[in-house]
C-alpha positions as CSV (number, residue, x, y, z in Angstrom):
1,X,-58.0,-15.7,13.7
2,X,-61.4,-14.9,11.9
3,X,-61.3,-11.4,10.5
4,X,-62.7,-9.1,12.5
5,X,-61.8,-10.9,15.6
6,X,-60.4,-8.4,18.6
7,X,-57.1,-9.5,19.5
8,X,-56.2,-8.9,23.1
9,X,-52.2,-9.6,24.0
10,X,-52.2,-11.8,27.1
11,X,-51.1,-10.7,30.0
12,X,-48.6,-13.3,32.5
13,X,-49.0,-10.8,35.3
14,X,-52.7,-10.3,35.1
15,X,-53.8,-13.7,36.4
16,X,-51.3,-13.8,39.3
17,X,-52.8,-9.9,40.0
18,X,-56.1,-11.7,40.1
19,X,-55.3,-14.8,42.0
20,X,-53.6,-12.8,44.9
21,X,-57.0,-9.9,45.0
22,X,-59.2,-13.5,45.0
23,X,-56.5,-14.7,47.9
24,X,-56.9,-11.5,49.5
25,X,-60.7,-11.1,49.7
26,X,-61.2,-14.6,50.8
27,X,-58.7,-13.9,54.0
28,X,-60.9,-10.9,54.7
29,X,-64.2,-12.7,54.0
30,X,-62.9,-15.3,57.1
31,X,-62.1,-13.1,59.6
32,X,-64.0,-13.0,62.2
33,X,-67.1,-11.3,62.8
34,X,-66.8,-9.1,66.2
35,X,-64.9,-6.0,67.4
36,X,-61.4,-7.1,67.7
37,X,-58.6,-5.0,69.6
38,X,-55.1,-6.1,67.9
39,X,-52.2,-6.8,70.5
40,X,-50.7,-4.4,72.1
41,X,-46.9,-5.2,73.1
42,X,-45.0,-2.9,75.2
43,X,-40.8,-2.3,75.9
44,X,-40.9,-3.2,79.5
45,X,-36.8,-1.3,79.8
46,X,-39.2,2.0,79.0
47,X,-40.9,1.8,82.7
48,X,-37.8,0.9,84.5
49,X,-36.9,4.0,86.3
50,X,-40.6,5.2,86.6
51,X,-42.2,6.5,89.7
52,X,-45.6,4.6,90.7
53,X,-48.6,7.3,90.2
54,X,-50.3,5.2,93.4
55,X,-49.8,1.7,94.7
56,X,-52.4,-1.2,95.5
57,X,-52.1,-3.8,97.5
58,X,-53.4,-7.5,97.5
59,X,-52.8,-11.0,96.5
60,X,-52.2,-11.4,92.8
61,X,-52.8,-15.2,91.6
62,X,-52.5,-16.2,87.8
63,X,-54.3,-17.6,85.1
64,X,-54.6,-21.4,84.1
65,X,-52.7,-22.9,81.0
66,X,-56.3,-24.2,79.9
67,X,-57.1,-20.5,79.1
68,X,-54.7,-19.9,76.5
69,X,-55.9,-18.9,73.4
70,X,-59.6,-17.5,75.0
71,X,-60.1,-14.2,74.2
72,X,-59.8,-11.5,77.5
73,X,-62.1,-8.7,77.7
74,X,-59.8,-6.2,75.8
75,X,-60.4,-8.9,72.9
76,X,-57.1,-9.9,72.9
77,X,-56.1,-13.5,72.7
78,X,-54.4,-14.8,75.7
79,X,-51.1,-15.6,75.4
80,X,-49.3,-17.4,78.5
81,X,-46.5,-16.2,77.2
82,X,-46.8,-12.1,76.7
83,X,-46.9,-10.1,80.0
84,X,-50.4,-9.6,80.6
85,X,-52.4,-9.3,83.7
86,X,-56.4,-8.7,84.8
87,X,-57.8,-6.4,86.9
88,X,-61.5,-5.5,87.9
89,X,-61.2,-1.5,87.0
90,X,-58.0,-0.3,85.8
91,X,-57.7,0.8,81.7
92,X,-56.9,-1.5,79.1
93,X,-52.7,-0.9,78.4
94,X,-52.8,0.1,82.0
95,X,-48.8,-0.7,83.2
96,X,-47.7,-2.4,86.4
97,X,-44.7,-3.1,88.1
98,X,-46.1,-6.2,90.3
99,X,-44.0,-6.3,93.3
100,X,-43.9,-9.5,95.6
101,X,-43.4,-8.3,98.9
102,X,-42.4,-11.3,100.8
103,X,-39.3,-11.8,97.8
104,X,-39.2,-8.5,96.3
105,X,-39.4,-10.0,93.1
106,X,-41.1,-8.3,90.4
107,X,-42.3,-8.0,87.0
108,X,-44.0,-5.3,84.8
109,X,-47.4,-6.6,83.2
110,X,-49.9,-4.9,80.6
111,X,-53.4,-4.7,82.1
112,X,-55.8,-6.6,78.6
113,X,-58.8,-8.2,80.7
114,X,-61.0,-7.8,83.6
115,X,-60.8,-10.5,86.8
116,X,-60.0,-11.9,89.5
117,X,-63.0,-13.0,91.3
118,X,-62.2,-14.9,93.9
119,X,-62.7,-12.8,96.6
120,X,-61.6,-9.2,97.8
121,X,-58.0,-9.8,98.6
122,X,-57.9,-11.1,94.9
123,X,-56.8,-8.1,92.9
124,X,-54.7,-8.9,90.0
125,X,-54.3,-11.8,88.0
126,X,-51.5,-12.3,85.8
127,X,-50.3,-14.6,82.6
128,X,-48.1,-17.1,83.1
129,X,-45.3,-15.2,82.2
130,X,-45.3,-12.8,85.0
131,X,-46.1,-15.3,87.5
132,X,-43.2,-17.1,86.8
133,X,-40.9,-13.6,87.0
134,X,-42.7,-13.4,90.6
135,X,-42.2,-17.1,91.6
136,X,-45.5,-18.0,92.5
137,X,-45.8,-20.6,89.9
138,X,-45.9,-23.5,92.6
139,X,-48.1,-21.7,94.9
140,X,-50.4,-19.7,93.0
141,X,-50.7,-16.5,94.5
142,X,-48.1,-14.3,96.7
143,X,-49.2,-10.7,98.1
144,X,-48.1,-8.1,96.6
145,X,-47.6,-4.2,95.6
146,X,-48.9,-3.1,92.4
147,X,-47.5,0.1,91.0
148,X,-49.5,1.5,88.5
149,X,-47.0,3.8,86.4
150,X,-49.0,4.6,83.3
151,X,-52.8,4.6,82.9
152,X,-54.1,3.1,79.7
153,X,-56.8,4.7,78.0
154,X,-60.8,4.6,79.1
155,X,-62.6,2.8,76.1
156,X,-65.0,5.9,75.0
157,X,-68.3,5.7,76.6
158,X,-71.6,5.3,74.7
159,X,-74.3,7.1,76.2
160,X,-77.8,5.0,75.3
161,X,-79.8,8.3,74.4
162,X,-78.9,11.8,72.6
């Protein structure tokens, strides 16, 4: 080494520290570009024993497998699989206990996007999941009883002027 020359020790750990920040930004530099609400799973065995705060009634029907992966109005992706539903007013993370009434079977959904409509009857539409707890798979809609046990909350409101 020349005289004079700085001498810096190498460091192993310092290029692995750099290739995981580098790694790290460009995951965040992909993401994508729009409000995004993360997923919000719930413990179904929690709203068991609950008490409906009021009840609807109406057809629920469910959503097509060539949805999957579209995102719902909450932003979520959706998922065939989770236990999700859509309704015109009710909260985001709204519960349900979705009762058919001709069967009494019944399954507890999530409220993460806004729908049906296909008519006034049509009040609830639900992922595959749910519809296959309630049996309507083959049919496609059953009439039913919708207990809403826990409101989700209101997405804050932005007034346009101050």
């Amino acid at each position: 080494m020349p005289a004079g020359a700085l001498h810096r020790p190498r460091r192993a750990g310092s290029l692995a520290l750099l290739l995981v920040a580098a790694l790290w930004l460009s995951a965040c530099a992909t993401a994508s570009h729009g409000t995004h609400v993360p997923v919000t799973h719930f413990d179904p065995r929690a709203y068991y024993s609950r008490q409906a705060l009021y009840v609807l009634h109406g057809e629920a029907s469910y959503y097509a497998d060539s949805l999957a992966g579209r995102s719902t109005a909450s932003g979520e992706p959706y998922t065939p699989s989770e236990l999700t539903a859509a309704h015109r007013h009710l909260p985001f993370g709204t519960i349900l206990r979705v009762v058919r009434r001709d069967t009494g079977d019944w399954v507890l959904v999530r409220v993460n996007d806004r729908g049906p409509y296909a008519g006034p009857r049509r009040i609830l539409d639900v992922s595959k999941a749910g519809a296959r707890q309630l049996g309507i798979l083959h049919k496609g809609f059953a009439n039913v009883d919708i207990e809403v046990l826990e409101l989700g909350r209101k997405p804050p409101r932005h007034s346009p002027h101050r």
